[in-house]
N, C-alpha and C positions, 0 to 999 in steps of 0.2 A: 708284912707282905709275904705272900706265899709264890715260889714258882716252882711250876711243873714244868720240865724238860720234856713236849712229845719230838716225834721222830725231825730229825733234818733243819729247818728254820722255824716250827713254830714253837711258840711257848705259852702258856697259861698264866697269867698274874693274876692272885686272889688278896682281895682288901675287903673289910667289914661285909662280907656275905654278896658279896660285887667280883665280878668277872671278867678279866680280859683277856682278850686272845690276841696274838700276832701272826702272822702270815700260815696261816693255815692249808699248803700249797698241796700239793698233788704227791708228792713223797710222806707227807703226815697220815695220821690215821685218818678213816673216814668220819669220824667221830671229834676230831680236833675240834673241830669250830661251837658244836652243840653246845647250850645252854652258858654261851657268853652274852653277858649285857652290853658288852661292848668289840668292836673288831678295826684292828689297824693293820692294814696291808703296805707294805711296801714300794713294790711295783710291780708291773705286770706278768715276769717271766714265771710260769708254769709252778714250778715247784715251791714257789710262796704266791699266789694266786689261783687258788681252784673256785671257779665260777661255783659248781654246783654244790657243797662243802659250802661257802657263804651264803647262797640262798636257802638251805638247811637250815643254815643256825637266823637265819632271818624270819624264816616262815616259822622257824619252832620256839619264837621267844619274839612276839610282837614290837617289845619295846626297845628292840637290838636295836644298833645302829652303829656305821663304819664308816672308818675317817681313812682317806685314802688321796694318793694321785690322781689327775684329772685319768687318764688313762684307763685305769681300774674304774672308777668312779661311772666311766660313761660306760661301761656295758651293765651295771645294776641298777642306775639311777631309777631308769623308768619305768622298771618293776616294783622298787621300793619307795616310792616319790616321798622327800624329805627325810629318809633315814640312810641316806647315803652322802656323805661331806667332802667336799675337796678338799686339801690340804697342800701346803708347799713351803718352803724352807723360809723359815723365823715365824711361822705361826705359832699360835702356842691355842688352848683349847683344855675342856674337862668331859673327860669321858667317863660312865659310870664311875664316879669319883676321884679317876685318876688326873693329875694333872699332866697334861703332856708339850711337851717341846718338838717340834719340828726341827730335823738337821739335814741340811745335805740337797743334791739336786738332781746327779748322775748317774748311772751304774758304774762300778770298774770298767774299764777295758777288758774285755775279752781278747780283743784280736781288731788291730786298725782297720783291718776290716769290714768290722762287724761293726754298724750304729750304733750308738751307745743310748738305752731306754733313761729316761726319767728314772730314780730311785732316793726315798727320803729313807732317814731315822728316825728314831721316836724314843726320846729320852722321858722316861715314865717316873713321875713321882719327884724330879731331881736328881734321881737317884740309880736306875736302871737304864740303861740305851744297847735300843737295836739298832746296828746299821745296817738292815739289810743288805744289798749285794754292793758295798762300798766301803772304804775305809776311812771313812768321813771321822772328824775328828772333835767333838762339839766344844763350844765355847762358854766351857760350863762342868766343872768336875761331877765325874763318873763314879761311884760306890760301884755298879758292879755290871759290868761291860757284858755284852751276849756276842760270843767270839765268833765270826765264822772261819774256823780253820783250815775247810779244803775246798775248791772252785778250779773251774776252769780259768778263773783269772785272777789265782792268786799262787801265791809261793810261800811257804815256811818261812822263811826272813822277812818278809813283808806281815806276815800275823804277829812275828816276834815283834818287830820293830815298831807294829801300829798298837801293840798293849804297849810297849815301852812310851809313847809317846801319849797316850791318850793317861799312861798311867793309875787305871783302878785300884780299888780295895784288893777285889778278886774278878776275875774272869771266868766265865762256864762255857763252855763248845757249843757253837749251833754250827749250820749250813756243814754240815759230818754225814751225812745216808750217805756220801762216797766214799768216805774212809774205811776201809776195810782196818776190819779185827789188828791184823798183823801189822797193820801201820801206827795205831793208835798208841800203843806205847813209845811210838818214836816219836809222835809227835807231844804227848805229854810229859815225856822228859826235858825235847827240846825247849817247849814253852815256860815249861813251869823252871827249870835251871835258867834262861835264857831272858824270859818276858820283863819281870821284876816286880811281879805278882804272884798273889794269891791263885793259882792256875786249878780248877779243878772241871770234871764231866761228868755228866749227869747219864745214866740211861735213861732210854723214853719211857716216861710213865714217873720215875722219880722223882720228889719234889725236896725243896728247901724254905726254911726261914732265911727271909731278908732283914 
C-alpha cells in the first residue's frame, strides 16, 4: 500500500491501481480529493470536510463513492443518490478494495463549551487508522497510526501518551497546517524520544510504502 501525505488531515492510500482518499477538508489542496475511487470523511468540521472538493472527485469519477457520518452524509446524499453511505462505530465495510473498520463516536473536547460533533475512525486494511479529530483508541492492533499532533483540543502529552497506548509500528503526522516550521522539531523530538515508536513526517505531496 502506498500513502501520500497532502496538506493538514488528508491522506491518499493507493492498492492495486485503486484509490483512497481521507478527509479531503478545506486546508488540503484543491485537488486532494480528484481521481479517488473511494472517499471516507470523518466528520463534519470544515478543515477535513469540503463539500465542494467531494463533489469534484464525484462528478469527476462516476463510480466514486463515500463512506461517511450521517451528518456529512445528509448534505451529499441527494445529489449523489446511492453513492453516498452512512457509517458508525463497529461497522466494518469494502471500499474500492479496502477493507475498513469503523472506530469511535465523538470529537475531542474543544472547550465544555462547545458541543461536541459526531467523529469516527477508519482503520484501513487492519493495518492503517485515522482517528480523525479524536483519540479513540481501536480494538484491534495498529501497523501504522495517522497522528494528529496539533488541535485546538489537544496538547503534546496527550499525542505522546495516546501513541504510547495505541502503540504502533510507526506513526506519520496529520492534523499539522497549524504547526508552524519552528515548532516542528519540538514536536518531533518530543514524540519520537517520548512516544515509543517508530515517529516520522511526511511533507505534503510525499509518499511512502506500507
Amino acid at each position: 500500500m502506498k500513502l501520500t501525505k497532502k496538506s493538514h488531515a488528508c491522506v491518499r492510500l493507493e492498492k492495486d491501481g485503486r484509490t483512497l482518499v481521507l478527509d479531503p477538508g478545506g486546508f488540503t489542496e484543491e485537488d486532494a480529493a480528484l481521481g479517488a475511487d473511494a472517499l471516507l470523511v470523518t466528520h463534519e468540521h470544515p478543515d477535513h470536510f469540503d463539500e465542494g472538493r467531494l463533489r469534484a472527485a464525484l462528478d469527476a469519477n462516476p463510480a466514486a463513492e463515500i463512506w461517511t457520518l450521517r451528518s456529512v452524509a445528509e448534505q451529499l446524499s441527494a445529489a449523489f443518490p446511492g453513492r453516498v453511505h452512512t457509517v458508525g462505530h463497529g461497522d466494518t465495510f469494502t471500499a474500492a478494495g479496502f477493507d475498513i473498520q469503523v472506530h469511535g463516536e465523538l470529537h475531542a473536547v474543544i472547550h465544555p463549551d462547545i458541543p461536541r460533533v459526531t467523529n469516527v475512525g477508519y482503520l484501513v486494511d487492519g493495518a492503517v487508522f485515522h482517528p480523525g479529530d479524536a483519540l479513540t483508541v481501536p480494538d484491534h492492533p495498529v501497523d501504522t497510526l495517522l497522528l494528529p499532533v496539533m488541535a485546538p483540543w489537544n496538547k503534546i502529552s496527550e499525542v505522546i501518551d495516546y501513541v504510547r497506548e495505541v502503540k504502533p509500528r510507526r506513526a506519520y503526522d496529520i492534523h499539522d497546517a497549524l504547526l508552524t516550521d519552528l515548532a516542528r522539531p519540538i514536536y518531533d523530538r518530543q514524540i519520537g524520544a517520548l512516544g515509543g515508536t517508530d515517529h516520522d513526517r511526511l511533507a505534503p505531496g510525499a509518499s511512502t510504502e506500507l
